[in-house]
N, C-alpha and C positions, 0 to 999 in steps of 0.2 A: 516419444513421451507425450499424452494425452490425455485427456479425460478419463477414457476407457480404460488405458493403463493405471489410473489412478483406483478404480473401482475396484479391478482386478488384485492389485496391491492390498489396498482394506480388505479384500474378502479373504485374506492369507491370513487374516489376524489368530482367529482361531486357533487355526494351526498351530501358529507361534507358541499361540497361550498356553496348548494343552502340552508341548514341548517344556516347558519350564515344572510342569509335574514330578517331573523329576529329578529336580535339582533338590531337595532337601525339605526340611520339614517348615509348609506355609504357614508362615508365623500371624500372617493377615486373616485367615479364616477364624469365623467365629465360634461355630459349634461343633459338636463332635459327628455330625453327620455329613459335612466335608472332610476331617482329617480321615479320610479313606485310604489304607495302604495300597502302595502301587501295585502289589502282587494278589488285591485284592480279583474274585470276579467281578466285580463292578467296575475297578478301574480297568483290568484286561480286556473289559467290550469296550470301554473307552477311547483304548490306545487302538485296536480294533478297526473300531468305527472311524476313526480317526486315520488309520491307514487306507479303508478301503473309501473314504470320503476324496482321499486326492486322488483316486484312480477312478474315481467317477463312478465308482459302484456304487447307486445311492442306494438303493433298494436292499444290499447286504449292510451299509452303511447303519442304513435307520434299523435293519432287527439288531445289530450290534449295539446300538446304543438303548434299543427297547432292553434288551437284555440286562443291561448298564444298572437301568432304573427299576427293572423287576428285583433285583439285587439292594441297591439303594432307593427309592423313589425320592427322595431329598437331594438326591448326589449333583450340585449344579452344576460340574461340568459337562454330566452327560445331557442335562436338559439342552446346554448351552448347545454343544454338539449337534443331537438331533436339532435343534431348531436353524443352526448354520445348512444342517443336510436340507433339511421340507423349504428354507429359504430357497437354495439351488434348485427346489423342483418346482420353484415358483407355489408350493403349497403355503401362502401367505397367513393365514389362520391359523395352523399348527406352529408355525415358525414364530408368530408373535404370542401363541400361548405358552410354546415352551421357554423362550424369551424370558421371559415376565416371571414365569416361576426360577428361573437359575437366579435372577437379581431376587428374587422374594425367601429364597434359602441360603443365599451369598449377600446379603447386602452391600459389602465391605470387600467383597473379594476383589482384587482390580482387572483382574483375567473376564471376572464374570464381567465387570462395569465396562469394560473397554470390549466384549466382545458384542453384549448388548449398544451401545453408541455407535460402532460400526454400523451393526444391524438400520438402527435407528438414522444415519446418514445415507446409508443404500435406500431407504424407503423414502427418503428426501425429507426425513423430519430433523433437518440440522441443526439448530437450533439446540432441538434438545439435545442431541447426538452430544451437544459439543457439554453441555451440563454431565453425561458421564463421565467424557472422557476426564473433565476436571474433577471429580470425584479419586478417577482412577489414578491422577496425575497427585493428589492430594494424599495417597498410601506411597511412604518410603518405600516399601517394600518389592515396588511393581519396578524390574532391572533392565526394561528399554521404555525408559520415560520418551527417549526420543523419539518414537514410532507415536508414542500417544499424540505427542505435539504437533507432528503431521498430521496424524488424523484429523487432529479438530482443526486443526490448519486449513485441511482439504475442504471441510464441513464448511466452515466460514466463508470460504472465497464461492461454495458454490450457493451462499444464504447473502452473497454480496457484499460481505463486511470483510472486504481487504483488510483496513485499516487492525482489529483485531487477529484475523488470518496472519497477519505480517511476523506481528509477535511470540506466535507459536513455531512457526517456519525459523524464525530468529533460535531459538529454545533449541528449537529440533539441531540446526547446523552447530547450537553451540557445542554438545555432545559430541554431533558427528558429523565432520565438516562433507562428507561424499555420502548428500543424501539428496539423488535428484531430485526426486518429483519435490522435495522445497526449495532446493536452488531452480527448479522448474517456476515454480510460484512467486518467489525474491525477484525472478526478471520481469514475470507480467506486473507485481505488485510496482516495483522499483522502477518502470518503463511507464506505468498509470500513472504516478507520483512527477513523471517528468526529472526525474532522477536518474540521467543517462549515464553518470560516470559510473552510478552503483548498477544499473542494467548490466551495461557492458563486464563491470568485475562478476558479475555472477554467470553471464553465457560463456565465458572466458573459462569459469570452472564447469560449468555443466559441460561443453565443448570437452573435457577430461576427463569425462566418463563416458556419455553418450552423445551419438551424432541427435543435430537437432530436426525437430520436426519443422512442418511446414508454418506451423503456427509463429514458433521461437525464432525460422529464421525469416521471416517479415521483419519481427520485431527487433531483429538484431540489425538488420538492412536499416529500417527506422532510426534507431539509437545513434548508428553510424554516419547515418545522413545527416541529425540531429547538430555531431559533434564534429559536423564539415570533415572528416575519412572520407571521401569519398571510392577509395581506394581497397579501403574493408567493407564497403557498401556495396560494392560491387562484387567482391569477390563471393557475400550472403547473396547476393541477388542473383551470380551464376551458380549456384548451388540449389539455391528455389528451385530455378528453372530445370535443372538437370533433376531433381525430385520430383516435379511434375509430367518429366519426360518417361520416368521410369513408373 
């Protein structure tokens, strides 16, 4: 669990989001040029696009979603789409034009708000990143609040502000208590704080999902040395070592 693991994570957003299309009629859209039926051809290049996006076919990907928007040009999940695929091909000017138009036809949509904020935290603008996600956080309607709160969670600790990061990470576990990368985050947070008992209760549960990286187990050898174990200090400090071996 890492950094990279974390990036990797947010860029899944999308995904998620266009998955919820099809749970029933989105009562957070504003106008009638999002309530597009699922059996529409605009939504069909969507879902589309949207499958050949995780199979790395980006170039069938983007005529799918062109297709999407010669059908609707309004339709912002497919702008949303295409501008997730031209992000992946590093095409950074398409990705922020089409960006911009799915929030500029969705205002309100939380799919749109949170898959724009992603976007906006992968380009290291997090700050603002984190102002969508709270937007998207701010619609009842959006049914894994707890991914938003990691999100902006992640945003923050990488803009330095643990101290808010904490809170969202908090949000997130309350929901759903087996959610590494913020039980990942509660240990650097809670470990920075000099709050060793809370360190340890949180590596104690990440330890129950996933083994830990090189980073988590310094910090766990740390906490333990902290709270005189020397005995669980050690046994983090031969597992280091056997990590580094390998």
């Amino acid at each position: 669990m890492n950094i990279r693991l974390m990036v990797i994570y947010l860029s899944m957003v999308f995904i998620l989001g266009c998955a919820q299309t099809g749970s029933g009629p989105r009562k957070y859209q504003e106008n009638d040029s999002q309530a597009e039926p699922q059996n529409s051809p605009a939504m069909l290049n969507v879902k589309m696009g949207v499958a050949y996006f995780e199979r790395q076919d980006y170039d069938v990907a983007i005529e799918k979603f062109k297709r999407a928007l010669s059908h609707n040009p309004r339709l912002a999940i497919a702008h949303s789409g295409i501008a997730t695929v031209y992000k992946a091909m590093n095409a950074q000017v398409d990705a922020e034009r089409h960006y911009k138009l799915s929030v500029k036809h969705a205002p309100n949509d939380p799919v749109i708000l949170n898959n724009y904020g992603t976007y906006l935290c992968q380009t290291g603008e997090y700050l603002e990143a984190v102002e969508y996600y709270k937007k998207t956080l701010a619609n009842p309607f959006y049914k894994t609040p707890e991914t938003v709160h990691e999100n902006a969670g992640v945003c923050l600790m990488k803009a330095g502000e643990a101290e808010a990061a904490e809170k969202h990470f908090r949000n997130a576990l309350e929901s759903n208590p087996n959610m590494p990368i913020s039980l990942y985050n509660m240990v650097i947070v809670s470990a920075g704080k000099g709050d060793s008992m809370k360190a340890r209760a949180f590596i104690q549960r990440l330890e129950g999902l996933t083994e830990l990286d090189e980073k988590l187990l310094k910090v766990a050898y740390e906490v333990e040395k902290k709270m005189g174990n020397d005995k669980a200090a050690n046994q983090y400090l031969a597992q280091l070592r056997n990590l580094k071996k390998s």
